[in-house]
C-alpha positions, 0 to 999 in steps of 0.5 A: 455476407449475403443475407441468411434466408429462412425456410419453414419446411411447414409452410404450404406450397405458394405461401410465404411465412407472416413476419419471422414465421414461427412464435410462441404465441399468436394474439388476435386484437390490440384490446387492452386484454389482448395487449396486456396478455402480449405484454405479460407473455413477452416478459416471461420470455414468449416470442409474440406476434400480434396481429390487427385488423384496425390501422391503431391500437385498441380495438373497443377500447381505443380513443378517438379523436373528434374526426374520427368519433363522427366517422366512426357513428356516421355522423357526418363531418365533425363541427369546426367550432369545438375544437381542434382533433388534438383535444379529443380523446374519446373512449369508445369502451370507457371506465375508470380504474379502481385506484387499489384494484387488479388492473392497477396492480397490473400496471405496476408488475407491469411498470406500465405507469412508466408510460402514463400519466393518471388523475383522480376521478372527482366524485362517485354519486348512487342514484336514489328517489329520482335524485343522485347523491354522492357516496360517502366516504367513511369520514364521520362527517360526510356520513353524517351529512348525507342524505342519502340516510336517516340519522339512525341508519348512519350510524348503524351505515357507519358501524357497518363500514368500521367493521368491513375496514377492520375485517380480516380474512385470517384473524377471527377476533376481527370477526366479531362473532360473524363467519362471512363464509357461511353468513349471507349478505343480506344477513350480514346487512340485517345484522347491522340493521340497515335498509334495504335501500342502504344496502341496495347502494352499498351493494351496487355502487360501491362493492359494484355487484350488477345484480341481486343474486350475492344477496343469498350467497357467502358474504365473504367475497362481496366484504373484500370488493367492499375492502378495496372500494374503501381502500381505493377511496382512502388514497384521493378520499374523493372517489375510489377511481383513477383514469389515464391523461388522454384516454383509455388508449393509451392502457393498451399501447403501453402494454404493447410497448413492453412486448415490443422491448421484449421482441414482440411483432406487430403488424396492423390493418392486417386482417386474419383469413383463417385460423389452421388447426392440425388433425387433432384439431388444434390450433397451430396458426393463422393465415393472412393475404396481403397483395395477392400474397399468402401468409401464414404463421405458426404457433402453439396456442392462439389468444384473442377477442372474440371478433376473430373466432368462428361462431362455433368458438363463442356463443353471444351473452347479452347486448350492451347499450351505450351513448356517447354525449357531448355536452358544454357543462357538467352533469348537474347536480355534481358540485360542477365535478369535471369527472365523475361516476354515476351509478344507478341501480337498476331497481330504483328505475324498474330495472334488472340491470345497472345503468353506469354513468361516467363524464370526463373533461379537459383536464383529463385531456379528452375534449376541448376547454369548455367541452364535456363527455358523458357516457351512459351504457347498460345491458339492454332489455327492452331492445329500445336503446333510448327506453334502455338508457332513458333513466341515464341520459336524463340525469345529463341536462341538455346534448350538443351530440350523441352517439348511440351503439349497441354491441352483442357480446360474446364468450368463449364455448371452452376454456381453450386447453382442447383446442388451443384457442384462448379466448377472452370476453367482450367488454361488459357494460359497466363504467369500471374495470372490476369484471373485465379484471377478472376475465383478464386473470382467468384468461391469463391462468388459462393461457400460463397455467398459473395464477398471475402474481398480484401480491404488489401493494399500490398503497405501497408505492411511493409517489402518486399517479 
């Protein structure tokens, strides 16, 4: 029997539909939100073609191997005597996972932990008086063995902490007299008597807000980022955040590998000419060319990253600043922890804006035996990457190489519903998912219409990552 061909009455004269030529869904980009959109809509039964311009996955988010790290920062031909590619993973876009947070709850709706392999992030350190200390934990001990405080601000930092453990949205005998939706931050910290530089490192280091503007608002919502920082911190009790073996690049491939069960079209180092729009003005497809050949695709609604829309759909936001570096030792001053994060508020070095410091080794099979990388990124403001990372790269010891980049980032002009292109956000600076979480669920409502259910417990999954 002869093969049936296909034909789409819509395609123009001369061009030849892209893959199976019509779908529910036309996602632009292999990055982790993009692929975990992909993943998620094929799972609801979404017919997906997912198109990339890059010959692998991930787009910012992917991993490198060492090749390819020095290629991709023009740095000439990478050194013979630090391994073999197989060792290096390298992330350009690197964070860690909170251990209880959104995106690891993703993963289990997902089952995408199927596919990958986790460990726990050693330490979580807070930048104080020109030195970094570790966070601690709310065991009575670590607190009271702290320097980070006087003896009396730990037991008022320490009465604090019970109190947000014991906090419950719905039963207000647990509230202690104290409506966290009307109480402001700054005065649930006064309240409890703490510092000002206690509630500095509380704010951003551990309920990771970026700035100071929370202070004056509702207490509520930064109580229950503080919540899941502790609950995160509980399960390892050495720091809230998980990583994946091998890099980060292995988040979008295994979302990308649950569309593909579920039919999902891929088609790589395929670049996008155009996005159609119909007389109203939405868009209802792409065009690509391949061999002198003109490809389209049709589809109701567009998702994707910035990068593959016009300058008329997003508007730029901040420039993010970052630094790979290589090293052969650990960030000194950590206890000789292989991974860990650093953050240093932006206050405490003459800053509006954080600086995040994060540092991987072998064991999480991302450089050589022996080889370490450290990555210092923040928003910049003085438009001098080294002045904008200086308080960061000093905390490093001596370099063996670096790799400095600065991206513009951008943000949808429109939610997507008048035109039908939904539009994520460009990776922010920070070395955690927590934020980019939450452009990943508006984006996912945006596109569904409904909220994405994340009522999955990860304490209550059985075994560990």
């Amino acid at each position: 029997m002869a093969e049936e061909t296909k034909t789409f009455d819509w395609l123009p004269e001369g061009t030849e539909a892209l893959a199976d030529g019509e779908y529910d869904c036309i996602v632009l980009g292999t990055g982790l939100k993009e692929c975990v959109i992909s993943g998620l809509l094929s799972v609801k039964g979404k017919k997906i073609l997912q198109v990339d311009r890059n010959g692998y996955y991930g787009g910012d988010g992917a991993s490198l191997n060492l090749t390819n790290l020095f290629e991709k920062f023009g740095a000439g031909d990478a050194p013979t005597n630090m391994g073999e590619n197989r060792d290096y993973n390298v992330d350009l876009v690197p964070k860690f996972i909170m251990a209880c947070g959104n995106l690891t709850k993703m993963l289990l709706h997902t089952k995408v932990t199927r596919y990958l392999d986790f460990k726990s992030i050693s330490g979580s350190y807070v930048y104080k008086a020109g030195k970094i200390h570790k966070i601690p934990t709310s065991g009575v001990q670590e607190v009271l063995q702290s320097p980070l405080m006087s003896l009396f601000e730990k037991r008022r930092f320490r009465s604090f902490m019970i109190f947000v453990d014991k906090y419950k949205e719905e039963s207000s005998e647990t509230w202690e007299g104290r409506d966290l939706t009307t109480m402001t931050m700054n005065q649930l910290y006064k309240d409890f008597g703490l510092q000002p530089d206690t509630a500095q490192f509380i704010s951003h280091a551990m309920c990771l807000k970026l700035d100071e503007s929370h202070m004056n608002e509702p207490a509520l919502p930064t109580v229950k980022e503080l919540q899941i920082y502790m609950y995160s911190l509980m399960r390892y009790g050495t720091s809230p955040y998980i990583y994946p073996c091998y890099g980060l690049g292995g988040l979008p491939e295994g979302f990308s590998r649950i569309c593909a069960i579920h039919g999902g079209t891929f088609m790589l180092n395929q670049d996008v000419d155009e996005i159609v729009f119909d007389a109203e003005g939405k868009a209802c497809g792409i065009k690509c060319s391949e061999d002198g050949k003109k490809m389209m695709a049709k589809a109701p609604m567009i998702v994707g990253d910035p990068s593959y829309f016009s300058q008329d759909k997003v508007k730029p936001t901040s420039q993010v600043v970052r630094c790979i570096c290589l090293l052969n030792h650990p960030i000194p001053d950590t206890k000789d922890s292989e991974s860990v994060q650093i953050v240093v508020p932006g206050p405490q070095v003459g800053r509006i804006n954080d600086v995040f410091v994060c540092s991987m080794g072998n064991s999480l099979q991302v450089t050589a035996p022996g080889v370490y990388v450290a990555i210092v990124s923040t928003i910049s403001e003085k438009h001098d990457p080294d002045e904008d990372l200086a308080s960061g790269l000093r905390l490093l010891g001596p370099i063996l190489k670096r790799f400095t980049s600065v991206s513009q980032q951008y943000e949808p002009v429109a939610d997507g519903t008048s035109d039908n292109c939904y539009i994520s956000k460009s990776f922010d600076a920070t070395s955690h998912f927590e934020n980019d979480c939450d452009d990943l669920l508006s984006l996912y409502k945006r596109v569904t219409g409904e909220e994405l259910d994340l009522s999955i417990n990860a304490d209550s999954v059985e075994g560990d990552y």
